[in-house]
mmCIF file of the N, C-alpha and C atoms, coordinates in Angstrom:
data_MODEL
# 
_entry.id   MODEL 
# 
loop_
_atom_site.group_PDB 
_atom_site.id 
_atom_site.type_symbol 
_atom_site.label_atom_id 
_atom_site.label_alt_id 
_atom_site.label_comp_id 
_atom_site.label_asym_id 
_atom_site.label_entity_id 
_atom_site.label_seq_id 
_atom_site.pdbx_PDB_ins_code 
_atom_site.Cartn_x 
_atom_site.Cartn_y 
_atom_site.Cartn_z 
_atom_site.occupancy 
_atom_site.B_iso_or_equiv 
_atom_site.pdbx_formal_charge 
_atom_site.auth_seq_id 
_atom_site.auth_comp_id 
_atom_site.auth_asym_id 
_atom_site.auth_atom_id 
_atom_site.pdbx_PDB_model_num 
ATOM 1   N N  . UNK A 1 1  ? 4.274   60.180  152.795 1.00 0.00 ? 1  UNK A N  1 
ATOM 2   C CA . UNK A 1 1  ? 3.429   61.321  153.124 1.00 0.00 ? 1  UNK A CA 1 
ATOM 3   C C  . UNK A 1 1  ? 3.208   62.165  151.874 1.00 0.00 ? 1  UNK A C  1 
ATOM 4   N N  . UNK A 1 2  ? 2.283   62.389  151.586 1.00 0.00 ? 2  UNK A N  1 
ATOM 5   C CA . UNK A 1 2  ? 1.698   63.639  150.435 1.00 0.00 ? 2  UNK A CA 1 
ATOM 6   C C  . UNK A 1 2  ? 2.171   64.828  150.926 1.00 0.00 ? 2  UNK A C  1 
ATOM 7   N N  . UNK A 1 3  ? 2.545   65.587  149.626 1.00 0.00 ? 3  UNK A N  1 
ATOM 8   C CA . UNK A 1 3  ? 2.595   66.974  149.671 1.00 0.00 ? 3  UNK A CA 1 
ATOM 9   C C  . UNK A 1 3  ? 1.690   67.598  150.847 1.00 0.00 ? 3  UNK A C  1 
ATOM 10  N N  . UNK A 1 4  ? 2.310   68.685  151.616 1.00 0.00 ? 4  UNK A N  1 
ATOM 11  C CA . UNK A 1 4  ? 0.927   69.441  152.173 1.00 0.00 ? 4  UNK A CA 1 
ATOM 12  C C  . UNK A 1 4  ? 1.421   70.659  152.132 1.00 0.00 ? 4  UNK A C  1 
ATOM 13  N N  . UNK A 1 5  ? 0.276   71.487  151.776 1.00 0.00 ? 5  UNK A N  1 
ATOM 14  C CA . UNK A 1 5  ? 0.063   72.483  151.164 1.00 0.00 ? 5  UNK A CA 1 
ATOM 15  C C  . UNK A 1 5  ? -0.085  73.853  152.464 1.00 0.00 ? 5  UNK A C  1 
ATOM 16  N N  . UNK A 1 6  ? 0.216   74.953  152.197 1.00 0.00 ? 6  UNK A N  1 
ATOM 17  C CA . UNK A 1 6  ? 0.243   76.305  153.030 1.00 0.00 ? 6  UNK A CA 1 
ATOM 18  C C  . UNK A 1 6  ? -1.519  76.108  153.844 1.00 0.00 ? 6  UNK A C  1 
ATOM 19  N N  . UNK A 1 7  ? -2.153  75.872  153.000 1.00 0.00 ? 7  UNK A N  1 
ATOM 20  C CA . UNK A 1 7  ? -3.650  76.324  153.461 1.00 0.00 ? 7  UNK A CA 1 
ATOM 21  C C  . UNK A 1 7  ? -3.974  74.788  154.557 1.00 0.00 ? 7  UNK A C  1 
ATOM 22  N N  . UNK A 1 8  ? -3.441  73.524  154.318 1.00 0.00 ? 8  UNK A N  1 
ATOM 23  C CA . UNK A 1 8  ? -3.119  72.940  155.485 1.00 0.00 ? 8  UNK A CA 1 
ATOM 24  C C  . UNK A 1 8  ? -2.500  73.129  156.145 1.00 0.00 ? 8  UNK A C  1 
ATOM 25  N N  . UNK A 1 9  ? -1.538  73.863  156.701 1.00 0.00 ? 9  UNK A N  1 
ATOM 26  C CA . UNK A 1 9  ? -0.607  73.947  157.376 1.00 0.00 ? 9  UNK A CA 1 
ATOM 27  C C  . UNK A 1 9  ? -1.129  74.761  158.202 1.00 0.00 ? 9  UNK A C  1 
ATOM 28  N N  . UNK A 1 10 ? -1.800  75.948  157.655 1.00 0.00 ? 10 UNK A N  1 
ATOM 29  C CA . UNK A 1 10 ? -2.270  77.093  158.555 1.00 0.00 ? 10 UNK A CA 1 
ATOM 30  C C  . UNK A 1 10 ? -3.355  76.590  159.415 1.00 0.00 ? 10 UNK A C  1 
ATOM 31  N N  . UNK A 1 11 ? -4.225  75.918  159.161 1.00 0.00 ? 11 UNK A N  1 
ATOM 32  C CA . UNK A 1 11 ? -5.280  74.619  160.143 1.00 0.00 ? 11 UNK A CA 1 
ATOM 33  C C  . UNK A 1 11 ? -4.827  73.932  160.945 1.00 0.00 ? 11 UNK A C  1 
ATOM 34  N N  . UNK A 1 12 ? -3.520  74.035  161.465 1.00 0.00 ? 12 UNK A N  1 
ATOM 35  C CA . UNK A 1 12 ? -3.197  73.326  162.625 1.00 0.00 ? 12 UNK A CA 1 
ATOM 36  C C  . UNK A 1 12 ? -2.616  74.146  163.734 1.00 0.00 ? 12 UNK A C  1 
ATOM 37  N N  . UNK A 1 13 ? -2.720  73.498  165.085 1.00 0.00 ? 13 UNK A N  1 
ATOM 38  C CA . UNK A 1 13 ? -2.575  74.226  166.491 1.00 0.00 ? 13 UNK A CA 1 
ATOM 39  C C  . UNK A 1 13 ? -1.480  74.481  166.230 1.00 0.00 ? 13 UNK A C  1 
ATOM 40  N N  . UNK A 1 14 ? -0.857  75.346  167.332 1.00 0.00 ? 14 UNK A N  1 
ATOM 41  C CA . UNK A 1 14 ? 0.895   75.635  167.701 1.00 0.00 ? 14 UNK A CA 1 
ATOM 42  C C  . UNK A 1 14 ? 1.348   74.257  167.613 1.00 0.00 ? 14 UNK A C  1 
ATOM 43  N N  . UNK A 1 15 ? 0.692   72.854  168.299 1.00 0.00 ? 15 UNK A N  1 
ATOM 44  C CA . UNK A 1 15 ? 1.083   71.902  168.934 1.00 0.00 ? 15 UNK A CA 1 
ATOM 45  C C  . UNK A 1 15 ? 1.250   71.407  168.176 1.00 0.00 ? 15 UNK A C  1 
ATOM 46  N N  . UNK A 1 16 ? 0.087   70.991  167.234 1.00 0.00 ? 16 UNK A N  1 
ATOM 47  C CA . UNK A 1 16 ? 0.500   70.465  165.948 1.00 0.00 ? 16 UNK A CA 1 
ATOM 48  C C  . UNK A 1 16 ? 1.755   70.789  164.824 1.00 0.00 ? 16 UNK A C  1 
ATOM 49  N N  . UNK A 1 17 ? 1.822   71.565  165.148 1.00 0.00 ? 17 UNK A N  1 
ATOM 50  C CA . UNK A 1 17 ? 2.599   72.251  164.309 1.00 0.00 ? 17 UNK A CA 1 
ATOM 51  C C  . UNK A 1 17 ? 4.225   71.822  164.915 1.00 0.00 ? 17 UNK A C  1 
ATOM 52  N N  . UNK A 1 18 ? 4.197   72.095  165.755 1.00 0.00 ? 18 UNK A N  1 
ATOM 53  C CA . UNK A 1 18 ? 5.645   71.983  166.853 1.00 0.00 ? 18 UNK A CA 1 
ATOM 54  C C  . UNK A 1 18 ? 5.863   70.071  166.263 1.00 0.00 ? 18 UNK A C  1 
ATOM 55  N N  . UNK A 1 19 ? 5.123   69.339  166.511 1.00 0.00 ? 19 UNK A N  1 
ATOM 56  C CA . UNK A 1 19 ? 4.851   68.204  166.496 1.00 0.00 ? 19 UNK A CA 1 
ATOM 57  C C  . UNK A 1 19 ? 5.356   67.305  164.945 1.00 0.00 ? 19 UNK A C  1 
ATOM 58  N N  . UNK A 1 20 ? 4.370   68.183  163.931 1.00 0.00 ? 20 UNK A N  1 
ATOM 59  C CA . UNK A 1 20 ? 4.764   68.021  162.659 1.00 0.00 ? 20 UNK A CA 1 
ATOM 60  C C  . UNK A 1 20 ? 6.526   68.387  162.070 1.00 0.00 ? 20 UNK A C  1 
ATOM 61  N N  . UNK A 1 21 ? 6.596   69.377  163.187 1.00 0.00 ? 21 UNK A N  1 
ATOM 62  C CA . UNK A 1 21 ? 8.184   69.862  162.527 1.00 0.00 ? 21 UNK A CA 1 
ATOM 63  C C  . UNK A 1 21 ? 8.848   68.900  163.080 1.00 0.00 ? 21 UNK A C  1 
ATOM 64  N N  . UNK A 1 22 ? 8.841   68.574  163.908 1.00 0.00 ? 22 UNK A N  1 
ATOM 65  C CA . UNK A 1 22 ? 9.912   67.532  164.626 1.00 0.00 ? 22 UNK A CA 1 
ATOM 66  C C  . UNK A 1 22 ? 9.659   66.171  163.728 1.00 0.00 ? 22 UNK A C  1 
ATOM 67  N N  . UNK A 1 23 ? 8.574   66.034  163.321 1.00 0.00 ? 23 UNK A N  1 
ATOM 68  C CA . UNK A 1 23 ? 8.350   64.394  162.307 1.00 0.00 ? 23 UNK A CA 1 
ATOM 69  C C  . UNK A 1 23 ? 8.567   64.510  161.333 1.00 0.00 ? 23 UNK A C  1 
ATOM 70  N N  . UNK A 1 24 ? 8.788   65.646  160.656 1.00 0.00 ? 24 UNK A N  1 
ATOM 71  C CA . UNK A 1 24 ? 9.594   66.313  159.296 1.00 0.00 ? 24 UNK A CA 1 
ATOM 72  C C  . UNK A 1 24 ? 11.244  66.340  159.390 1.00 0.00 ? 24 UNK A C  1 
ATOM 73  N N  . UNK A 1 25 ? 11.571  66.339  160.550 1.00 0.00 ? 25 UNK A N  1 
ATOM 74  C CA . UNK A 1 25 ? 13.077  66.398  160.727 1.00 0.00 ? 25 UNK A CA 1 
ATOM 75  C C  . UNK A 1 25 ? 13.355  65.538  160.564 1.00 0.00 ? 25 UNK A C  1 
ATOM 76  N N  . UNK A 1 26 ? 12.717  64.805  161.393 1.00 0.00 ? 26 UNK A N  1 
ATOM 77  C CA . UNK A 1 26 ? 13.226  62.976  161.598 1.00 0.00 ? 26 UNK A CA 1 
ATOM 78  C C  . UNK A 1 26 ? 13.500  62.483  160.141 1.00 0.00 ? 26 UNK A C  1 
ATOM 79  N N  . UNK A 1 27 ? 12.287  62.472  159.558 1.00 0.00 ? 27 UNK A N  1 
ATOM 80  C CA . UNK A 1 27 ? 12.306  61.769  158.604 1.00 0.00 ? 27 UNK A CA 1 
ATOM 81  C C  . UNK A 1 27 ? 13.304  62.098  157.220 1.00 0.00 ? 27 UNK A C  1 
ATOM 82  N N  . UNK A 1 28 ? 13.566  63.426  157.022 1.00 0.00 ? 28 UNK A N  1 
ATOM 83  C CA . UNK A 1 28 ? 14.357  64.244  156.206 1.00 0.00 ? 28 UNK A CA 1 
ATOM 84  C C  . UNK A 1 28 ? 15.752  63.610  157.064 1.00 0.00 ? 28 UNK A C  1 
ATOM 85  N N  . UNK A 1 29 ? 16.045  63.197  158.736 1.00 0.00 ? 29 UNK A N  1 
ATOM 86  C CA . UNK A 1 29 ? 17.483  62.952  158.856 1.00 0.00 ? 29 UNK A CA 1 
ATOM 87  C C  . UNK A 1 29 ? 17.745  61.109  158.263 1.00 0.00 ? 29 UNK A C  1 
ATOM 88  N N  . UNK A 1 30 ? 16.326  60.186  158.271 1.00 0.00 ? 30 UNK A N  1 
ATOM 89  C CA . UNK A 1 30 ? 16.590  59.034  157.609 1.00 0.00 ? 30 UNK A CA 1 
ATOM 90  C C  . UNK A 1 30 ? 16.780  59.474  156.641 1.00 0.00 ? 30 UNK A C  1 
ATOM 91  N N  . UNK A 1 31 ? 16.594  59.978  155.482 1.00 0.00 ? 31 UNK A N  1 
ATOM 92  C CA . UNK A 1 31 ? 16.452  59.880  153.816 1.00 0.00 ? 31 UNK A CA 1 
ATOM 93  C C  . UNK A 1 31 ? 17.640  60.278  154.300 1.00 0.00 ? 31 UNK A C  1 
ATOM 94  N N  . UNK A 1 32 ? 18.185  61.308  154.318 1.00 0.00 ? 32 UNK A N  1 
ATOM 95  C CA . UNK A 1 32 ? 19.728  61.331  154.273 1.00 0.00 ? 32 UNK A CA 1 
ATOM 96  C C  . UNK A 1 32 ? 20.653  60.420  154.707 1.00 0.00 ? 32 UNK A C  1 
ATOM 97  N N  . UNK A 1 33 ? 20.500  59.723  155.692 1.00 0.00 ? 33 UNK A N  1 
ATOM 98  C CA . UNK A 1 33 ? 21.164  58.974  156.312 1.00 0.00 ? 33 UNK A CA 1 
ATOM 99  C C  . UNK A 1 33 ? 21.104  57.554  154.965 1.00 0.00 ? 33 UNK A C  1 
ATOM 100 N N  . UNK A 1 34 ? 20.024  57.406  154.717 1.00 0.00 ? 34 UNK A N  1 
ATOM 101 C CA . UNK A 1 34 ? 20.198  56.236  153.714 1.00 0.00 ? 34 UNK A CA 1 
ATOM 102 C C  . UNK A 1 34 ? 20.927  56.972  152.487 1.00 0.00 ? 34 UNK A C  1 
ATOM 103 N N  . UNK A 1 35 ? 20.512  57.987  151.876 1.00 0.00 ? 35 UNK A N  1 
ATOM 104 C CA . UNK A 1 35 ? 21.236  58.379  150.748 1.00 0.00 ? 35 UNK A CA 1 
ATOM 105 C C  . UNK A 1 35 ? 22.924  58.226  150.858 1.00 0.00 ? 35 UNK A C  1 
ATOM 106 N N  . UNK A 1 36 ? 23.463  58.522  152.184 1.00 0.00 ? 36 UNK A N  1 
ATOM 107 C CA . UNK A 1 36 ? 24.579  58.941  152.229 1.00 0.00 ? 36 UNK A CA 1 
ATOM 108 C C  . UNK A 1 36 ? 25.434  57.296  152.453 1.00 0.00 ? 36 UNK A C  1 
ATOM 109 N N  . UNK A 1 37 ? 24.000  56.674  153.023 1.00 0.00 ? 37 UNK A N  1 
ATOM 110 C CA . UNK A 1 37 ? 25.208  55.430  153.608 1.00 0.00 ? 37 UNK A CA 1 
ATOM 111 C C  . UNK A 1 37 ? 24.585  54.293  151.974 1.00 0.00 ? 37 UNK A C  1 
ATOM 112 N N  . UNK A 1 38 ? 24.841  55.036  150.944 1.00 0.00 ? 38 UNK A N  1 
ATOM 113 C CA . UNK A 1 38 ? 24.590  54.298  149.459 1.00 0.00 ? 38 UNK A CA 1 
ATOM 114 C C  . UNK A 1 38 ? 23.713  53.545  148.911 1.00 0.00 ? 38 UNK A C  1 
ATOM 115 N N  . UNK A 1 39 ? 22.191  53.830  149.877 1.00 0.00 ? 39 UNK A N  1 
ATOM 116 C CA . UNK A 1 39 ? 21.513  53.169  149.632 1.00 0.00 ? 39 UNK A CA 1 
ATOM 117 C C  . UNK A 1 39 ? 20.356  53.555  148.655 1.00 0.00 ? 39 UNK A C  1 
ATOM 118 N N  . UNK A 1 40 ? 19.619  52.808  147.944 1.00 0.00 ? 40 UNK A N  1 
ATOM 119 C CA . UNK A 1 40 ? 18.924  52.924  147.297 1.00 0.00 ? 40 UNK A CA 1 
ATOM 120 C C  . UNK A 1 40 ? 17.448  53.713  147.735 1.00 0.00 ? 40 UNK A C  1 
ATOM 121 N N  . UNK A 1 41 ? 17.183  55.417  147.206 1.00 0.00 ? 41 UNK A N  1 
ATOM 122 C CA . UNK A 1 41 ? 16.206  55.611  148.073 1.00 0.00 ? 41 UNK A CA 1 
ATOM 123 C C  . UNK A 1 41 ? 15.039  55.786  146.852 1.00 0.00 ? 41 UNK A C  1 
ATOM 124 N N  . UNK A 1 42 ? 13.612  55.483  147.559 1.00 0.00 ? 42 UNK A N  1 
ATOM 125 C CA . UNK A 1 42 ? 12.413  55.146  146.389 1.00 0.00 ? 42 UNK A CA 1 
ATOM 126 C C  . UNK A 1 42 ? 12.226  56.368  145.772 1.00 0.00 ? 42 UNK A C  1 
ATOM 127 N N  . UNK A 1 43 ? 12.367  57.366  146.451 1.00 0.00 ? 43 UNK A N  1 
ATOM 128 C CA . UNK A 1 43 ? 12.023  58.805  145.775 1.00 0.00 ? 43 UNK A CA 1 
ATOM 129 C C  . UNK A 1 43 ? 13.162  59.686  146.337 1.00 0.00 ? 43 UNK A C  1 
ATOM 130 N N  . UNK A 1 44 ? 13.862  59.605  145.285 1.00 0.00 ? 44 UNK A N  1 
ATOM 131 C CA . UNK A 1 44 ? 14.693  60.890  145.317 1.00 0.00 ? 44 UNK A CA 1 
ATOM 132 C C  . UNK A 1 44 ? 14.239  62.875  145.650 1.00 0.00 ? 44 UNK A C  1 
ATOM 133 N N  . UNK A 1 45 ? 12.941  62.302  145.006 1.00 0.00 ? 45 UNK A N  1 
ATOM 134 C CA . UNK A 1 45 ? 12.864  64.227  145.470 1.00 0.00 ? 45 UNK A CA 1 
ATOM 135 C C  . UNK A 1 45 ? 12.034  64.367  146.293 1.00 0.00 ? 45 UNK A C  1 
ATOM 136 N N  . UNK A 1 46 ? 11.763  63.178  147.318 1.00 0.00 ? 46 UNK A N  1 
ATOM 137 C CA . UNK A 1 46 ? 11.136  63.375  148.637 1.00 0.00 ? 46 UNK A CA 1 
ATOM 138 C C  . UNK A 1 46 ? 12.147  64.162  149.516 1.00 0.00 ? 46 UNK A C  1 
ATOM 139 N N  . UNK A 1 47 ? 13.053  64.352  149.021 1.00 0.00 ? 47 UNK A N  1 
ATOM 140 C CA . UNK A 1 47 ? 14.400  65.398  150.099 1.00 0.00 ? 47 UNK A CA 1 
ATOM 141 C C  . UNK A 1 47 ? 14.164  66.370  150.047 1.00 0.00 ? 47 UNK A C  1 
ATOM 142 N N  . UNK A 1 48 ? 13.772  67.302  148.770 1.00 0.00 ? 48 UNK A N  1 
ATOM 143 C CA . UNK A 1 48 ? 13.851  68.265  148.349 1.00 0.00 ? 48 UNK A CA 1 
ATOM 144 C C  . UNK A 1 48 ? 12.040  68.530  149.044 1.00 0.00 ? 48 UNK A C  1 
ATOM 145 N N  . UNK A 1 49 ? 11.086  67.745  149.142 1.00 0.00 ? 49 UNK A N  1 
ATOM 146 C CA . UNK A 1 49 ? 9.798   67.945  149.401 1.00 0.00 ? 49 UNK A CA 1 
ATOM 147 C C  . UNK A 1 49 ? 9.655   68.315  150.520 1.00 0.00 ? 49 UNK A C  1 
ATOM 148 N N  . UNK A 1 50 ? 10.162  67.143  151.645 1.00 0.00 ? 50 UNK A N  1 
ATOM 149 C CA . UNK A 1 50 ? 10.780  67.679  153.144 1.00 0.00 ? 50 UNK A CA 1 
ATOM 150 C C  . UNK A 1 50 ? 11.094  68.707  153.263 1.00 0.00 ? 50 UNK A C  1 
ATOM 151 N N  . UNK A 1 51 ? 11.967  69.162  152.742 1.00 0.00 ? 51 UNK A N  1 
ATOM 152 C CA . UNK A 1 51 ? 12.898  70.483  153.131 1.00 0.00 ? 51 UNK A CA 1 
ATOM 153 C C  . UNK A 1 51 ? 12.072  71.592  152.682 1.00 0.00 ? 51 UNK A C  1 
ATOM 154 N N  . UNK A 1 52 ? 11.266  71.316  152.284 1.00 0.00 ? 52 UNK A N  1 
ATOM 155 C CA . UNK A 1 52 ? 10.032  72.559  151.031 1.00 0.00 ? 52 UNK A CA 1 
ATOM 156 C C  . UNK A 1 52 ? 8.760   72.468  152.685 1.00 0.00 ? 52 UNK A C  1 
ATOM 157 N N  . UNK A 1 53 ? 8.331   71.404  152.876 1.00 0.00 ? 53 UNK A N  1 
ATOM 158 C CA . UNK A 1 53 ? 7.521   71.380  154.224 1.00 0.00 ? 53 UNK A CA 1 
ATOM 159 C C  . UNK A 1 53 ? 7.939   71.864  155.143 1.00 0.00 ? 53 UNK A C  1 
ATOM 160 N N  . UNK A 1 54 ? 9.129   71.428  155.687 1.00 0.00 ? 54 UNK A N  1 
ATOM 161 C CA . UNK A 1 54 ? 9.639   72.150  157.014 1.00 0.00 ? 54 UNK A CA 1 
ATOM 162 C C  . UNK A 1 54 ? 9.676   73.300  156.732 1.00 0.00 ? 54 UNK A C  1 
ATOM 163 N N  . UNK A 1 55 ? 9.895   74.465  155.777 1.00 0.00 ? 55 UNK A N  1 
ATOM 164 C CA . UNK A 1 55 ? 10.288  75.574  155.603 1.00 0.00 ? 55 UNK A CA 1 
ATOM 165 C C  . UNK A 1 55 ? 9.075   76.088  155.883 1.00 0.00 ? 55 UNK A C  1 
ATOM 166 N N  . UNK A 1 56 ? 7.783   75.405  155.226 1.00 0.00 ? 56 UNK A N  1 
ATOM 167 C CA . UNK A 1 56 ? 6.446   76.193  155.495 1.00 0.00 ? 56 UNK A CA 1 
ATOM 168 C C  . UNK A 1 56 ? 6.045   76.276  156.832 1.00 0.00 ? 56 UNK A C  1 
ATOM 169 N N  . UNK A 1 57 ? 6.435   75.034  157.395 1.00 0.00 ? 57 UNK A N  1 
ATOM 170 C CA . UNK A 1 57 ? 6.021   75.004  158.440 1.00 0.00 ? 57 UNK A CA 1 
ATOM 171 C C  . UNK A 1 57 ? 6.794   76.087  159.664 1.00 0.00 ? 57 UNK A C  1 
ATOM 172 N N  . UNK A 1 58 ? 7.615   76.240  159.588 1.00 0.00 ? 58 UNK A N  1 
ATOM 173 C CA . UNK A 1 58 ? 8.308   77.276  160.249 1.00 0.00 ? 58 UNK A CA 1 
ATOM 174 C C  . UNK A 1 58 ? 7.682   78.809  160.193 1.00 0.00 ? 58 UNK A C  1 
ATOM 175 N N  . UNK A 1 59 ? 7.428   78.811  158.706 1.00 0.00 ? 59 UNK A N  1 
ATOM 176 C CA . UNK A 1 59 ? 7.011   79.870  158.235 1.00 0.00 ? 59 UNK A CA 1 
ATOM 177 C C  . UNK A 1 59 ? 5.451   80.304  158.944 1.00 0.00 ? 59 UNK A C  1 
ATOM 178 N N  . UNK A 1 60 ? 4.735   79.699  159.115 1.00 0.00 ? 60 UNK A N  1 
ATOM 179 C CA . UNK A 1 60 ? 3.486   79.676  159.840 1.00 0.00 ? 60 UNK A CA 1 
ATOM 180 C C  . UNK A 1 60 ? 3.700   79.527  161.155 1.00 0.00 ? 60 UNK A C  1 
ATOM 181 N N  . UNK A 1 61 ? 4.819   78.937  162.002 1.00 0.00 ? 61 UNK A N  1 
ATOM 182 C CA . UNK A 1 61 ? 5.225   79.439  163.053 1.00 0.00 ? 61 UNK A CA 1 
ATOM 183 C C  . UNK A 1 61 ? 5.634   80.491  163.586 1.00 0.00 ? 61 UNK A C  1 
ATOM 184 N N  . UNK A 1 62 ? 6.624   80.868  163.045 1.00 0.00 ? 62 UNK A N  1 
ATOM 185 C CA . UNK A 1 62 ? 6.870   82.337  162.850 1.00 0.00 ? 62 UNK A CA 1 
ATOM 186 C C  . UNK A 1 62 ? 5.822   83.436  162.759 1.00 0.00 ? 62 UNK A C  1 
ATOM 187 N N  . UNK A 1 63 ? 4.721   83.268  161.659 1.00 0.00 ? 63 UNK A N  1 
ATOM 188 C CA . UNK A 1 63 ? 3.837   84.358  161.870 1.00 0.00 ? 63 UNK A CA 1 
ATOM 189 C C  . UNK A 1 63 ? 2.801   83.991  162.991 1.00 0.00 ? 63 UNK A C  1 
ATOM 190 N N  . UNK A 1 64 ? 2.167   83.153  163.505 1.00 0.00 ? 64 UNK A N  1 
ATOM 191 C CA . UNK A 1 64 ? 1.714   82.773  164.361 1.00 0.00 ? 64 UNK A CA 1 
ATOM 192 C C  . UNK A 1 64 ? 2.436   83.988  165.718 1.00 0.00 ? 64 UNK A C  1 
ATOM 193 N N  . UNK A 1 65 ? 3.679   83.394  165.754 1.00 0.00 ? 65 UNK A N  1 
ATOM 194 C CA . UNK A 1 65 ? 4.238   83.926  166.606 1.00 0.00 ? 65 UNK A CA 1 
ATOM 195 C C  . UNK A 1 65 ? 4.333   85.421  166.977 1.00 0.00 ? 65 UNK A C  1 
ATOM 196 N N  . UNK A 1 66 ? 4.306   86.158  165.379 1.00 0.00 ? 66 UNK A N  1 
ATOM 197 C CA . UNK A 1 66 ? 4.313   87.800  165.549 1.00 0.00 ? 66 UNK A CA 1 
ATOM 198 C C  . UNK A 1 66 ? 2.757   88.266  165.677 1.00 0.00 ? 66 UNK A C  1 
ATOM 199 N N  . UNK A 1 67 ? 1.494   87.117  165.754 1.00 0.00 ? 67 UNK A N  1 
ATOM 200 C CA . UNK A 1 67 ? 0.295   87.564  166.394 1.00 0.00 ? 67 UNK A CA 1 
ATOM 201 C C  . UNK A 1 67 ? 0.338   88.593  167.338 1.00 0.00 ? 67 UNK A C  1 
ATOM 202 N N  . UNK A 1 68 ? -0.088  89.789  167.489 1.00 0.00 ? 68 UNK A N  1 
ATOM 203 C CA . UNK A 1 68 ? 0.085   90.101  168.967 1.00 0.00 ? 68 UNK A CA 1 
ATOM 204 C C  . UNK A 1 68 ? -1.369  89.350  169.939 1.00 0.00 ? 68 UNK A C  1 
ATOM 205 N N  . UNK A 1 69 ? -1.204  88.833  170.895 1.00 0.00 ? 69 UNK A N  1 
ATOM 206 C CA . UNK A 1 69 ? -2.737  88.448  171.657 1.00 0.00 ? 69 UNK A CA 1 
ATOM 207 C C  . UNK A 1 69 ? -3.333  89.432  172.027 1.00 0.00 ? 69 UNK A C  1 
ATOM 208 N N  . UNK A 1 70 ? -4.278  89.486  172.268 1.00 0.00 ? 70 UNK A N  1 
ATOM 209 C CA . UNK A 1 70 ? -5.456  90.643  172.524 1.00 0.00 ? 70 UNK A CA 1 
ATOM 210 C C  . UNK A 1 70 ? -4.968  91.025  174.086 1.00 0.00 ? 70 UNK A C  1 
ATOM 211 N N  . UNK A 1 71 ? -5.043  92.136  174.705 1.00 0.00 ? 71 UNK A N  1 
ATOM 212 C CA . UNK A 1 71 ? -4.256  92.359  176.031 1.00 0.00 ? 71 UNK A CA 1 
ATOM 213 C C  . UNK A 1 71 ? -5.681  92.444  176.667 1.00 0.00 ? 71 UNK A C  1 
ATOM 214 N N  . UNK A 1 72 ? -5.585  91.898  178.235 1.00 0.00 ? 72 UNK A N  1 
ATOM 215 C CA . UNK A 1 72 ? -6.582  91.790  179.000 1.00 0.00 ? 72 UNK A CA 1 
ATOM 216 C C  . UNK A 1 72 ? -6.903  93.017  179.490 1.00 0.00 ? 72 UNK A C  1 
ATOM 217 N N  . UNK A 1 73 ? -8.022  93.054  180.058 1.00 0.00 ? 73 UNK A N  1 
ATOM 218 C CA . UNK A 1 73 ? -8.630  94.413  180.658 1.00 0.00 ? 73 UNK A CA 1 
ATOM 219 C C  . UNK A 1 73 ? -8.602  95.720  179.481 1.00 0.00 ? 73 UNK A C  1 
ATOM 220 N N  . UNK A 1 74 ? -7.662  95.657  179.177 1.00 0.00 ? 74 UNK A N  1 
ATOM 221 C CA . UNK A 1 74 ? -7.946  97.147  177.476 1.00 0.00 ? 74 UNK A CA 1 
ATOM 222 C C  . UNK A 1 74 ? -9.277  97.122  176.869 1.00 0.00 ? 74 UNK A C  1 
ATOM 223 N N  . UNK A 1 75 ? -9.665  97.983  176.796 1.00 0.00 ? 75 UNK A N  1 
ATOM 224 C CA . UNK A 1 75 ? -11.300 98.242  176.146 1.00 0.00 ? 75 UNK A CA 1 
ATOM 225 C C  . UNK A 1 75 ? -10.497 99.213  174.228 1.00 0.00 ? 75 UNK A C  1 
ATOM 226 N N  . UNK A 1 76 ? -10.991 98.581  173.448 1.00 0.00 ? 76 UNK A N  1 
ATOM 227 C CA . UNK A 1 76 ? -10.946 99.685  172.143 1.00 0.00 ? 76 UNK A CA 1 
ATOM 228 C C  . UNK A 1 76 ? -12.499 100.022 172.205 1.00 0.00 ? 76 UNK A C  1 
# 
């Protein structure tokens, strides 16, 4: 997987997003799992890249989250 960047990240649904974090985990728990059980991994600083994605991605969850939604019936 390529780098992805803040300004992609922010282009995707809640769902997507929920979705992507969980396929970021996964994959960050193989690389470890091979690193640890001595195996030879192709890119070493794909660990460090993972862990740099998931963080964004949280991070855009999080503000997502402190959106307030527009409240029904209120007139400004």
């Amino acid at each position: 997987m390529p780098i992805v960047r803040m300004k992609d990240i922010r282009k995707w649904s809640m769902e997507e997003l929920e979705k992507k974090l969980e396929e970021y985990r996964a994959e960050l728990l193989e690389q470890r799992a091979l690193q640890a059980s001595g195996g030879a991994i192709e890119n070493p600083g794909r660990i460090k890249e993972i862990r740099k994605t998931i963080a964004r991605t949280l991070t855009v969850i999080n503000e997502q989250k402190k959106i307030p939604e527009p409240e029904k019936g209120k007139t400004t």
